[in-house]
C-alpha positions in Angstrom: -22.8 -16.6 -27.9 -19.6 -15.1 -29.0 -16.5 -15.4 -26.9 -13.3 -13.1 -26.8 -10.0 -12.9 -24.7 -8.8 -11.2 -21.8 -5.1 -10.6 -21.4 -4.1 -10.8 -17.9 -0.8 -11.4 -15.8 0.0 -15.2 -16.4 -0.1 -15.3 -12.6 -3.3 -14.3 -12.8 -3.9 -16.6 -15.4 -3.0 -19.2 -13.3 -4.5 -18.2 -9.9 -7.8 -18.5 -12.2 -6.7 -21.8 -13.5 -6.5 -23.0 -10.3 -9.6 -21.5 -8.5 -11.4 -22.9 -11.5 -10.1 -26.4 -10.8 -11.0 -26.3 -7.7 -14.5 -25.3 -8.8 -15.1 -28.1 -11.4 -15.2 -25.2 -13.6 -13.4 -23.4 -17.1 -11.7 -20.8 -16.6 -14.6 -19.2 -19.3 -16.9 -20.1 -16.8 -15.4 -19.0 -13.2 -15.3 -15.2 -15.0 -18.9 -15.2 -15.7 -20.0 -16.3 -12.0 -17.5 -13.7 -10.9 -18.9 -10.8 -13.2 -22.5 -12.3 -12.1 -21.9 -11.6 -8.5 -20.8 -8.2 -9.4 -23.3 -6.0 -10.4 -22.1 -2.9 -12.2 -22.8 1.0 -11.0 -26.1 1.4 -12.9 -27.4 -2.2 -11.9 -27.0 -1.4 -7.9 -28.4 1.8 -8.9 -31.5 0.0 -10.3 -31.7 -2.4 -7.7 -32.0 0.5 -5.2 -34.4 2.4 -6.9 -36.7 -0.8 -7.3 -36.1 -1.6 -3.7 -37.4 2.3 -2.8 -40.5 1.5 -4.7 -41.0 -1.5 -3.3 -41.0 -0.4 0.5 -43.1 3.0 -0.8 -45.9 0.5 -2.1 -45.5 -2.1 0.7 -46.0 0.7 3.2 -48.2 2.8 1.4 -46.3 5.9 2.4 -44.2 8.2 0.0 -40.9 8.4 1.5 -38.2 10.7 -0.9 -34.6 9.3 -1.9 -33.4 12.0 0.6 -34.8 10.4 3.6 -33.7 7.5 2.4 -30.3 8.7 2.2 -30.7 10.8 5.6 -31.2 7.1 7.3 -28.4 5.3 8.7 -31.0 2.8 10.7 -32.9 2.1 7.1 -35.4 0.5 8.4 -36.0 1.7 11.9 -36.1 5.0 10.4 -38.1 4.3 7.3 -40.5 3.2 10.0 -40.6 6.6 11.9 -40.6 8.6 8.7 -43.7 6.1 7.8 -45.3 6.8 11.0 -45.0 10.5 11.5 -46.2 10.8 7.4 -49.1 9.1 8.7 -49.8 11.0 11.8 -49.5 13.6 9.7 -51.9 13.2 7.3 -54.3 12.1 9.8 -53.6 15.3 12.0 -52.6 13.8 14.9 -49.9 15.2 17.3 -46.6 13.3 17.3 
């Protein structure tokens, strides 16, 4: 794999020196787990999307992005929106 380098504040430098060291770590190595645990805009995009399709499947119900985006209790709503689309479709009053 090819390598480059980053030019930073040598305090910066250093503060990664030393986190590194305290890791067991390179320097090299304590920026990848860093950019690792930080995924970038279109990765948490992805991420969400898959988790969507995962709870549609899981509860067999088609639930748009809007309500999930209308849902500040995720779940507890995604379980209300589940169960009135199902009430629904099986024509019985809420």
């Amino acid at each position: 794999m090819a390598t480059t380098t980053i030019q930073v504040l040598r305090e910066t430098r250093d503060h990664l020196a030393e986190l590194a060291r305290e890791r067991g770590v390179s320097i090299g190595q304590l920026v990848e787990a860093l950019a690792a645990e930080q995924p970038t805009a279109a990765q948490r995009a992805e991420r969400l999307a898959a988790d969507r399709e995962a709870v549609r499947r899981m509860m067999g119900v088609a639930i748009s992005d809007e309500e999930f985006e209308q849902a500040p209790d995720v779940l507890g709503n995604i379980y209300k929106i589940a169960a009135e689309k199902v009430r629904a479709a099986k024509g019985v009053a809420a």
